[in-house]
C-alpha positions in Angstrom: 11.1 -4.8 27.1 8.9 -4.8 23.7 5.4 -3.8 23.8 3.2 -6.5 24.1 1.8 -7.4 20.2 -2.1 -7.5 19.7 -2.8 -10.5 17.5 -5.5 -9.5 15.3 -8.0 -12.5 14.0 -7.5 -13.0 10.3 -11.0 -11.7 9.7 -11.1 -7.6 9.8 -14.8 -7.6 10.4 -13.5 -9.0 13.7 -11.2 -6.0 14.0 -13.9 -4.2 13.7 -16.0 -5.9 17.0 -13.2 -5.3 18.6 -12.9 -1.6 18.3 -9.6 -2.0 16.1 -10.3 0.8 13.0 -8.7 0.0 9.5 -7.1 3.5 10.6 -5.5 2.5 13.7 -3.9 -0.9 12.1 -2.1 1.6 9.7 -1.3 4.1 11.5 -0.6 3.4 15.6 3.3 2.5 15.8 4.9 2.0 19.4 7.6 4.5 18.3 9.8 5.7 21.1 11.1 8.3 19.2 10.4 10.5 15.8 13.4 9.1 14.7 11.9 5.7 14.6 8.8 6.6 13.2 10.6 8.0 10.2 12.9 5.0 9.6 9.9 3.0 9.4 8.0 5.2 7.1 10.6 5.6 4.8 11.3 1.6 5.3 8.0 0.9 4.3 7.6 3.2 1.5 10.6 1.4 0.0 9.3 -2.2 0.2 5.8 -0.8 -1.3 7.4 0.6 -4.2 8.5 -3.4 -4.8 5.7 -5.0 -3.6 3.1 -3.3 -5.2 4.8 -4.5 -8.2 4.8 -8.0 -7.2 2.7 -10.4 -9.4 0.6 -11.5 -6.4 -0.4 -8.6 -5.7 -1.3 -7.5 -9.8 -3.5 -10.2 -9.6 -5.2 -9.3 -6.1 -6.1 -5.7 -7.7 -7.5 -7.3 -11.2 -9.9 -9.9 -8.7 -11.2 -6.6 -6.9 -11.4 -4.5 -9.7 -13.7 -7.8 -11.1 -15.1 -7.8 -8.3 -16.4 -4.3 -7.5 -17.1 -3.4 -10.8 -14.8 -0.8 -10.6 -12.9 -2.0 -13.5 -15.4 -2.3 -15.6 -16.6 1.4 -15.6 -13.2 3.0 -15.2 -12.1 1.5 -18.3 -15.7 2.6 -20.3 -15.0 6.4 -18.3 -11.3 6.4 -19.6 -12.0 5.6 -23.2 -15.2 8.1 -23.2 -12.9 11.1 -21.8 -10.5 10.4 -24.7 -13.3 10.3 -27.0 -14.4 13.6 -26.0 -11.1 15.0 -25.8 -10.8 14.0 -29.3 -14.1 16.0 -30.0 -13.2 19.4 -28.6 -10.6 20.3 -25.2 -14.2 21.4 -23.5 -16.6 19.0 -24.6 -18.2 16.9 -21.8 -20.7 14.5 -23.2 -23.7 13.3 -21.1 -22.6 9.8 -21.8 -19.4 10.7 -19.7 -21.4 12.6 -16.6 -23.4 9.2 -16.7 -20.2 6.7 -16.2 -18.7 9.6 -13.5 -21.6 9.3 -12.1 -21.4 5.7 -12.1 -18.1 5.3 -10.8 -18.5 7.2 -8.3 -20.8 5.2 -7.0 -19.4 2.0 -7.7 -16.2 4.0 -5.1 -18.4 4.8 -2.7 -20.3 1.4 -2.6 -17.0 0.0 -2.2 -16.3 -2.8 1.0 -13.0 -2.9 2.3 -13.3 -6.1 5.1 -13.6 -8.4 2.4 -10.8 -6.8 0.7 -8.5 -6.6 3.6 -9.5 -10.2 4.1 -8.4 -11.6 0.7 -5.3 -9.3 1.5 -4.8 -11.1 4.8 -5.1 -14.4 3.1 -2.9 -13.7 0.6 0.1 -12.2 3.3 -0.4 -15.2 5.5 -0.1 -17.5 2.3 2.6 -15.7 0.7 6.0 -17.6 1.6 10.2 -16.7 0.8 11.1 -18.3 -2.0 14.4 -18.5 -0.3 13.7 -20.3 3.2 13.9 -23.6 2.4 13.0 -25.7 6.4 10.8 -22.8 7.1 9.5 -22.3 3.9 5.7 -22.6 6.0 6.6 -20.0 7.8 4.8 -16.7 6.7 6.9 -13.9 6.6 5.0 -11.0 5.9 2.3 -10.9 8.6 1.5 -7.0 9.7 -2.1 -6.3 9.5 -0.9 -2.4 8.3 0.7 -4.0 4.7 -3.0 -5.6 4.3 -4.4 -2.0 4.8 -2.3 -0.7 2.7 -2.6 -2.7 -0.1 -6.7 -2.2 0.2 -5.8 1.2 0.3 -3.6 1.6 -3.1 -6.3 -0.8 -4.5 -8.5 2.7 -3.8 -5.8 4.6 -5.2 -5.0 2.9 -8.2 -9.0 2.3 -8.9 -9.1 6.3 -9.2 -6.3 6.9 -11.0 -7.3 4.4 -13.4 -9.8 6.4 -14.7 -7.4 9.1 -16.7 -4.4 6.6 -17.0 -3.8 3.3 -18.1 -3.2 0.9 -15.4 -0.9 -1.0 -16.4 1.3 2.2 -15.7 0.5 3.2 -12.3 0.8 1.9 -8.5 0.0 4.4 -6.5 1.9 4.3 -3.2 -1.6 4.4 -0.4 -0.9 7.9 1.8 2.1 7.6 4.4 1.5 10.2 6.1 -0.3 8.1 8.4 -3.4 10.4 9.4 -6.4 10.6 7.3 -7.7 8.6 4.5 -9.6 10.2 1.0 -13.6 9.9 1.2 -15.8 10.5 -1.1 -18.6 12.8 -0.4 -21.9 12.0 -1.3 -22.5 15.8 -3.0 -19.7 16.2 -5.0 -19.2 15.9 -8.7 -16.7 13.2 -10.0 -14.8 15.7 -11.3 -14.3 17.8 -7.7 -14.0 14.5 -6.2 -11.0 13.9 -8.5 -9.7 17.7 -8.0 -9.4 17.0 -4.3 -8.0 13.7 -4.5 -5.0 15.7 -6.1 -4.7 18.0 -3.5 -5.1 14.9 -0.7 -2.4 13.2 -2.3 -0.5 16.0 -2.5 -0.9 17.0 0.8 0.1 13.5 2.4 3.5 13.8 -0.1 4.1 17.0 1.7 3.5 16.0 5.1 5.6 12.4 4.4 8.5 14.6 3.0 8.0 17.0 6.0 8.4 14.1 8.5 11.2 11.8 6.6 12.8 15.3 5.5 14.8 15.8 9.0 16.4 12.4 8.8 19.9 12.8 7.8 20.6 11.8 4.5 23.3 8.9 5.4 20.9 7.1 7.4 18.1 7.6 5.4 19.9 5.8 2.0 20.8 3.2 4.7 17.5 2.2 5.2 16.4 2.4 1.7 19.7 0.0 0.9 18.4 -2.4 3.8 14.6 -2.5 3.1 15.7 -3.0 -0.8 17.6 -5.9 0.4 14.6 -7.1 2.5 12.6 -6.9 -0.4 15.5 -8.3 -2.7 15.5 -11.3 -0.2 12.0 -12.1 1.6 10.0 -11.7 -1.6 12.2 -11.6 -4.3 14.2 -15.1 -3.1 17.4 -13.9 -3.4 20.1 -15.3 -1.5 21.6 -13.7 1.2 25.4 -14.6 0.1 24.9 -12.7 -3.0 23.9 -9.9 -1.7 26.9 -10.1 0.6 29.3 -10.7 -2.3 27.2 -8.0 -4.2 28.3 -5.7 -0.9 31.7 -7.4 -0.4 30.4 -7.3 3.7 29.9 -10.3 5.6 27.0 -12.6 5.8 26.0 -11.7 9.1 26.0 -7.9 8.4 23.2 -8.8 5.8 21.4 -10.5 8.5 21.9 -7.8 10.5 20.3 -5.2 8.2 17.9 -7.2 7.7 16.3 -7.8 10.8 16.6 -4.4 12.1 14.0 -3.7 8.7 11.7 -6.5 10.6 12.2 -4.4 13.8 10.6 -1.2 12.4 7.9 -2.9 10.1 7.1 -4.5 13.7 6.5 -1.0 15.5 3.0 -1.3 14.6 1.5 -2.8 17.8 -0.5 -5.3 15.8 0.5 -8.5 14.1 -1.2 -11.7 12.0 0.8 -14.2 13.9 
């Protein structure tokens, strides 16, 4: 018998009340095994390298960057770096220590329930293109895809200020313990020195989890949560990915839902 599914309100200051942690909705999974745990990292991993992609949710990060003002000033930091790169390899004008300064505290200012909220609203609204009779029927509704797209929001809004954004989605950490702070001491600079060596670190422990998985498997479910992608978002239809696989329909349907099975570990759900 499943574990019984928490139905979180759609509002996460409500999560909140009720003791549930943005950490906890991304990272508590009722895993039996290790082996599950890594199928559904790695799972998830592969539909965020789509779905941060997705149009919906380009437009989610340019209404928060708006929104925080963290667009505004990354932009302004990014073009005064390059100017003083263009004036000397170790000039640091004061004009740049001022917009560190001031995106730093723009990050640290930063609210994420109403961020998770628009993210919930946006899950719950998004629908397949492909369903047709149950096109009302939200299909992406795990309260940890909200986190994490609040959480590469985060990501992105950093890196943002050395690259240009249009280039970059940063994958949030999937190591699933920890999340980067800021601290209220540190120089933009060491903030952005350790936010290297965080995201490095998380890489490391993801690859040190998702490493023991045998390779065979491990394309499997990289095949299978492209497909879910490929399908549920994208609006493909499942006969051509059968005919693209030369398998039969209901070996699509198959993969698919056992994809739905580990995205479901989490114990929490929108539904």
């Amino acid at each position: 018998m499943e574990p019984e599914k928490v139905t979180l309100p759609h509002d996460c200051a409500a999560w909140r009340a009720a003791g549930h942690t943005l950490e906890s909705v991304r990272s508590r999974l009722d895993a039996t095994t290790m082996g599950d745990v890594r199928r559904h990292l790695l799972a998830r991993r592969t539909f965020l390298e789509g779905f941060l992609y997705h149009p919906g949710v380009g437009k989610l990060f340019t209404v928060w960057g708006k929104r925080t003002g963290l667009a505004a000033v990354a932009t302004a930091l990014r073009q005064q770096i390059a100017k003083d790169v263009q004036s000397g390899p170790q000039t640091v004008s004061r004009r740049t220590r001022h917009l560190a300064d001031s995106f730093k505290g723009h990050y640290e200012a930063l609210d994420p329930v109403p961020l998770v909220n628009d993210a919930i609203a946006f899950l719950l609204g998004f629908r397949s293109p492909r369903r047709g009779p149950r096109a009302d029927e939200p299909v992406l509704v795990w309260p940890w895809l909200a986190v994490d797209l609040v959480a590469s929001f985060q990501m992105h809004a950093l890196a943002t200020t050395w690259e240009r954004p249009a280039t970059i989605r940063f994958l949030p950490p999937l190591a699933l313990e920890g999340s980067f702070q800021s601290h209220p001491d540190e120089s933009f600079p060491a903030m952005i020195a350790r936010l290297n060596r965080f995201y490095d670190s998380q890489w490391h422990r993801y690859h040190r989890v998702c490493g023991k998985m045998p390779p065979q498997i491990a394309a499997a479910i990289v095949k299978h949560a492209r497909w879910f992608y490929r399908i549920e978002v994208g609006g493909e239809p499942l006969t051509g990915i059968a005919k693209e696989e030369g398998c039969k329909l209901q070996v699509v349907e198959q993969r698919l839902d056992a994809i739905r099975r580990l995205f479901g570990l989490s114990p929490y759900s929108l539904r």
